[in-house]
C-alpha positions as CSV (number, residue, x, y, z in Angstrom):
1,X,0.0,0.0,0.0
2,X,1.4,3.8,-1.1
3,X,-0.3,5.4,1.5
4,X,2.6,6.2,3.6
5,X,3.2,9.3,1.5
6,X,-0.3,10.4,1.6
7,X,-0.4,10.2,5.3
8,X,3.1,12.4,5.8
9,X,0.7,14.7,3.9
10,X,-2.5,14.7,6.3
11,X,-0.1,15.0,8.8
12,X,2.0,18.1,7.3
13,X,-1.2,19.7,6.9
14,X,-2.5,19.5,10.5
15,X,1.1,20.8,11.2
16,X,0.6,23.8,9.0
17,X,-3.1,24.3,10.9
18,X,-1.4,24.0,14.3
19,X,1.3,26.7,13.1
20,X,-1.6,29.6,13.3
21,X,-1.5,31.8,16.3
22,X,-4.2,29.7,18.4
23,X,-1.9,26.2,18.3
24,X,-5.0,24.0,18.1
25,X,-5.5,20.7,16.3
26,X,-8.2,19.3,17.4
27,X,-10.4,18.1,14.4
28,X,-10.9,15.9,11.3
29,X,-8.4,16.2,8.3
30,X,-9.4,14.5,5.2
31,X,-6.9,13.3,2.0
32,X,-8.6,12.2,-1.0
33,X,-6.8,11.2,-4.1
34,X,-7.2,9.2,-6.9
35,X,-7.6,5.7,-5.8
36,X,-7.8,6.6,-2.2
37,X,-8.7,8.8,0.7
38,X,-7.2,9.6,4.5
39,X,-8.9,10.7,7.3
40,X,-7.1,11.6,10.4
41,X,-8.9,12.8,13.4
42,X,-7.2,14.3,16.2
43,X,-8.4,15.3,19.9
44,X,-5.9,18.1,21.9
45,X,-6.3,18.4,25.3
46,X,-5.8,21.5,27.7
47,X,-2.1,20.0,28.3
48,X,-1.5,20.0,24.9
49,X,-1.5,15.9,24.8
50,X,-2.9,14.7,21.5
51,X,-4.6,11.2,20.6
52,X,-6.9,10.3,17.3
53,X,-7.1,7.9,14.1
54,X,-5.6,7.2,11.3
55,X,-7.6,5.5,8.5
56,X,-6.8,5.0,5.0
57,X,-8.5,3.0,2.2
58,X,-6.9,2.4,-1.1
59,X,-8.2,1.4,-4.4
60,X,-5.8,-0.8,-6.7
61,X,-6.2,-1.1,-10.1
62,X,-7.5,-4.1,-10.2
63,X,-10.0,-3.6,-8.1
64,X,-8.9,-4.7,-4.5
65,X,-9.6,-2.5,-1.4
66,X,-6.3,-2.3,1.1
67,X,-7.2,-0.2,4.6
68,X,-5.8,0.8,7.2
69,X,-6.5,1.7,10.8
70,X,-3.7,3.4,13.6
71,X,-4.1,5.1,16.5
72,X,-2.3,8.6,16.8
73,X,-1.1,9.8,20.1
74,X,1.4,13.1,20.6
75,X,2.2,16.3,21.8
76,X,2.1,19.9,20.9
77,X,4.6,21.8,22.5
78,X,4.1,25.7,21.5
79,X,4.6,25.7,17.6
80,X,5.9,22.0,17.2
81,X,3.6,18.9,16.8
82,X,4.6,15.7,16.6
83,X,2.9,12.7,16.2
84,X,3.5,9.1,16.6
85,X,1.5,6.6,14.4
């Protein structure tokens, strides 16, 4: 599965989000493609702890699904997120 890119992606553009002046990521992100779509939601707490999903679904060209589910967890630390998937 070639998702790996597309989630680096999701993930760079809740990083841009969080680099606004109010630092909060809390939310749903959605990546669609051709062939595929990501959704990545994220929950920030007061302490700045983070935890969500990761889900992906891929279509192949021949017609076979491929998905993929991971938990998120990580940390925003004034203007630096950083997730572990």
């Amino acid at each position: 599965m070639g998702s790996l890119s597309n989630v680096v992606a999701v993930v760079s553009a809740a990083f841009m989000l969080s680099a606004c002046s109010d630092p909060i990521v809390s939310g749903t992100y959605v990546a669609a493609r051709s062939g595929g779509v990501e959704l990545l939601e994220l929950t920030q707490s007061r302490s700045g702890e983070i935890v969500g999903s990761l889900r992906s679904i891929e279509l192949s060209g021949v017609g076979e699904i491929s998905t993929l589910m991971a938990n998120v967890t990580g940390v925003i630390d004034e203007e630096r997120l950083t997730l572990v998937i």
